[in-house]
C-alpha positions, -999 to +999 in steps of 0.1 A: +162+188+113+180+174+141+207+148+131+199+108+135+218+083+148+195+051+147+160+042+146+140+009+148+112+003+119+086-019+123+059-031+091+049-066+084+016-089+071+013-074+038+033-053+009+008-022+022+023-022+053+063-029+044+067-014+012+061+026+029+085+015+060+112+006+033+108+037+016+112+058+048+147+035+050+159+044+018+151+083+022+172+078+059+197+063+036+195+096+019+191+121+044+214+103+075+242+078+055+257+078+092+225+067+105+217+030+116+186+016+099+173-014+125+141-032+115+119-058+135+094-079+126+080-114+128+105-146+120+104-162+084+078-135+073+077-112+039+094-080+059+125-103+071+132-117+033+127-079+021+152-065+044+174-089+038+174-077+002+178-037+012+204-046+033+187-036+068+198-056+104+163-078+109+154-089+150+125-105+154+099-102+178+070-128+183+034-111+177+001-124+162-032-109+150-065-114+184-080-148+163-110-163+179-117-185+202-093-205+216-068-185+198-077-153+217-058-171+246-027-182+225-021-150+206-021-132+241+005-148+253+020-143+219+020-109+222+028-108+259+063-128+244+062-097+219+062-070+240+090-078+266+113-089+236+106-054+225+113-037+258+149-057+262+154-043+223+142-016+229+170-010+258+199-028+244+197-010+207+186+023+222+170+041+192+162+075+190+129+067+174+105+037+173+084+036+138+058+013+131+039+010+100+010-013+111+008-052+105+009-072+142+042-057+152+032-025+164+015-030+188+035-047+213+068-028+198+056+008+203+034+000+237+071-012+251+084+021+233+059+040+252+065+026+285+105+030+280+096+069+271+105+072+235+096+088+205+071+065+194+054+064+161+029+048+143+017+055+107-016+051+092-016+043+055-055+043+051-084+064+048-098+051+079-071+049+109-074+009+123-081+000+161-044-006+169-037+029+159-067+045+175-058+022+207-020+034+206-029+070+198-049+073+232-022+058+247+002+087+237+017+074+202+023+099+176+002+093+145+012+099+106-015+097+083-011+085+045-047+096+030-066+125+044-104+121+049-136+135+063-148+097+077-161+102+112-131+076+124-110+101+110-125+131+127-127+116+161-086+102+165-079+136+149-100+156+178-089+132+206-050+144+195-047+176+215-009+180+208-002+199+177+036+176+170+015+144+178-005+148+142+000+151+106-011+142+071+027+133+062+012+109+024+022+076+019+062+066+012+070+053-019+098+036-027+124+057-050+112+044-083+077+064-080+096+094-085+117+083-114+113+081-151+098+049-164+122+021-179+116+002-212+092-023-209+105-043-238+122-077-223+090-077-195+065-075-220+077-093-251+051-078-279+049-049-262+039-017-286+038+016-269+017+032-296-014+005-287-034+013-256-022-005-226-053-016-198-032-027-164-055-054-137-042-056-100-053-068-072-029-063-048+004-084-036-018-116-035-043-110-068-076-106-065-098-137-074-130-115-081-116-090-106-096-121-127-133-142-130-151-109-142-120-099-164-115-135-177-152-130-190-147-093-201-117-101-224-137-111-256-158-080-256-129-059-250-114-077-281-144-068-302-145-034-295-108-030-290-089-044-312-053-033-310-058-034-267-032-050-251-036-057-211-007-063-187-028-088-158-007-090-123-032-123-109-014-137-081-005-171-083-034-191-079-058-176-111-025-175-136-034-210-156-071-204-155-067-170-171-039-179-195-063-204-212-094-173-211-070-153-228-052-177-252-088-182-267-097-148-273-066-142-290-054-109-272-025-093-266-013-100-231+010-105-205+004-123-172+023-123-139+020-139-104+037-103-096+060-075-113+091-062-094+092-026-118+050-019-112+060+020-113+072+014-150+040-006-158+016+019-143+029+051-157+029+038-193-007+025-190-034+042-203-060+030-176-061+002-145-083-018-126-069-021-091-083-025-056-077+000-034-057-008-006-034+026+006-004+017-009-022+010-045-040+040-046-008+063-034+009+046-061-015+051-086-021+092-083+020+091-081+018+075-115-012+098-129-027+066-139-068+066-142-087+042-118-113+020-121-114+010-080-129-025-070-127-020-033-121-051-014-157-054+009-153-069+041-122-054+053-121-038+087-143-006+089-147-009+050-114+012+043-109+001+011-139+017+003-130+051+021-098+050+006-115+050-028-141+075-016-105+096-016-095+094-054-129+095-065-138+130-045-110+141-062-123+132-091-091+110-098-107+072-100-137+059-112-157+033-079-172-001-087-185-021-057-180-060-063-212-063-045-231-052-075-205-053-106-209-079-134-183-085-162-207-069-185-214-037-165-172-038-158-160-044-195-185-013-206-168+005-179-132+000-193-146+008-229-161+039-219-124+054-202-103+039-230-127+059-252-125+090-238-091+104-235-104+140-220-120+122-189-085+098-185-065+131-187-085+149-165-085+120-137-046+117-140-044+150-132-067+153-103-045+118-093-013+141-093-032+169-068-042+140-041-008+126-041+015+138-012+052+146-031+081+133-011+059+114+014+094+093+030+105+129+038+075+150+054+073+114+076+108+115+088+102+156+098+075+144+118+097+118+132+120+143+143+101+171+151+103+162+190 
C-alpha cells in the first residue's frame, strides 16, 4: 500500500453515516500516524461535535438535502454554495483522496473532487446503494459497498461499473471497540446479573417510537413468562418517561437510556435484540454475534431497511418483523420463542459472524489506495 499523506472525509445527517467515516480515521491513525486526517461537513451538526471529540481538523461546507417545493430552489443554491467551497478546499488542502460516507455532503464535495481530478470516493453502507451514489457513480466516483446483495439496484450500479479498481464489497467500519473484548457492565447497569438473560431494544441514534409502544405493552407478558429477564431499552429521548412508568409497573428488571456510549459492550453480552436495521446496526450486530429480531423502518428510500434485513435473514443470522403487520402480542411471542431456544440463538450468531466483513476500516482504505 502506497504511503498517505492527507485525505479529506466527509459523513454527516445521522450516526449511520459518521460513525464508519470515524472508524476509517482511527484505522489511518493506525496504519499512517504521519498522515493528516481532514474532515468536512455541515456547521453546528453531529459530525462537527464528533470530530471535535476524535481530535480531527473540522471545515465546513454548506449542503442541504432536494426538500420540496419552494425549498427545491433554496437548497440548490445551497448546494451550488457547497460545491465551490469544496473546490477552493479542495485546492488549498490538496488531499490525496476525497472520502465520503453519504449524508448531504457528498454530493457537492466529491462532484468538486471529480472536476478537480482526484481520487474520489464514496461509500455505500446499505443493502440498496442510494441515488446520490448511483448519480456520482455514473459520474466516475469510485464506490465501496458495506452489505452485499442480489437487489436489482444492486445489480445494475454494479454492471454499469466497467473498471475493475472502481468497485468493491469493502463491509462496514466499525469503530475499534467492535473488535475488542467487552467491559464490565456493572456501574451502567446497576442490578445487572450476568447469569440472568439479557433482551437489548434499539432503534437507532434517535429511538424508535414504534418498537417502545409495542414493547411498553409486551413487558408484562415477558414478565410472566420470564421471570428472571432483564432488558437493557436504548429509547431516544422523547419515549424515556412514558416507558419508565410501563416498566416501573410491571416490576422488571431494567435499564433505560436516551443513548449508551459502550453499545459494543451491551450487545455482545446480550442474549437477544430487537433493533431496526439501518447498515450500521445490523454491521454491528453480526460483529457482536448478537441474534436479531429486525423491525425494519418502512418508508425509507427504496425500502433499504428492509433489504438490509433481507441480508442477515438470508444468512440465516436475524429473525424479520414488518411494523406494517406486527402487534405487541405477535412481537412478545416472538422474543419468547428466541430466549427459549438457545440452539436457534447460537446458530444465528454464528451465521451473524459469517456476514460480517472483519477489519472493514482496512479493506476500505486498500480500496482507497489502490489507484
Amino acid at each position: 500500500m502506497k504511503e498517505l499523506q492527507r485525505i479529506l472525509v466527509s459523513g454527516g445527517g445521522t450516526g449511520g453515516h459518521i460513525m464508519p467515516a470515524i472508524a476509517l480515521c482511527e484505522k489511518i491513525r493506525e496504519r499512517f500516524p504521519e498522515a493528516e486526517i481532514l474532515f468536512a461537513g455541515r456547521a453546528d451538526s453531529m459530525e462537527e461535535s464528533l470530530t471535535e471529540k476524535y481530535g480531527l481538523s473540522f471545515y465546513r461546507i454548506p449542503s442541504s438535502p432536494k426538500g420540496r417545493g419552494v425549498k427545491i430552489i433554496k437548497n440548490f443554491f445551497v448546494n451550488i454554495a457547497g460545491f465551490f467551497k469544496s473546490l477552493a478546499l479542495i485546492i488549498k488542502l490538496k488531499p490525496q483522496a476525497v472520502v465520503a460516507f453519504g449524508g448531504y455532503t457528498s454530493a457537492p464535495l466529491l462532484s468538486a473532487a471529480l472536476l478537480l481530478g482526484k481520487n474520489a470516493v464514496i461509500h455505500e453502507s446499505n443493502a440498496i446503494p442510494g441515488r446520490v451514489t448511483r448519480l456520482l457513480a455514473k459520474a466516475g466516483v469510485r464506490v465501496a459497498c458495506g452489505l452485499d446483495s442480489d437487489h436489482p439496484i444492486m445489480l445494475k450500479l454494479k454492471k454499469g461499473i466497467k473498471k475493475e479498481t472502481s468497485f468493491a464489497i469493502t463491509g462496514n467500519p466499525l469503530r475499534k471497540a467492535f473488535s475488542e473484548p467487552p467491559n464490565d457492565l456493572a456501574k451502567e447497569l446497576p442490578g445487572y446479573d450476568e447469569s440472568r438473560p439479557l433482551l437489548l431494544v434499539f432503534g437507532g441514534s434517535q429511538g424508535a417510537h414504534n418498537i417502545n409502544v409495542m414493547i411498553s405493552r409486551s413487558i408484562a407478558k415477558l414478565k410472566d413468562r420470564v421471570p428472571t429477564l432483564q432488558i437493557a431499552h436504548l429509547c431516544g429521548k422523547n419515549d424515556i418517561e412514558t416507558l419508565r412508568s410501563a416498566y416501573e409497573n410491571v416490576k422488571l428488571t431494567y435499564w433505560l437510556f436516551p443513548f449508551f456510549d459502550d453499545i459494543s459492550s451491551l450487545m455482545k453480552k446480550s442474549d437477544l435484540c430487537v433493533a431496526r436495521s439501518g447498515a450500521l446496526s445490523v454491521t454491528e450486530i453480526c460483529a457482536c454475534s448478537l441474534p436479531t429480531i429486525l423491525i425494519p423502518l418502512p418508508f425509507v428510500a427504496d425500502n433499504h431497511q428492509l433489504a438490509n434485513a433481507r441480508v442477515l435473514e438470508k444468512a440465516g443470522a436475524a429473525v424479520i418483523r414488518e411494523e406494517n403487520n406486527l402487534t405487541a402480542a405477535s412481537l412478545s411471542e416472538t422474543i419468547l420463542d428466541l430466549l427459549k431456544d438457545k440452539e436457534k440463538r447460537r446458530s444465528m450468531a454464528e451465521a451473524g459472524e459469517k456476514v460480517f466483513i472483519k477489519d472493514a476500516s482496512f479493506e476500505l482504505l486498500k480500496f482507497i489506495m489502490a489507484v
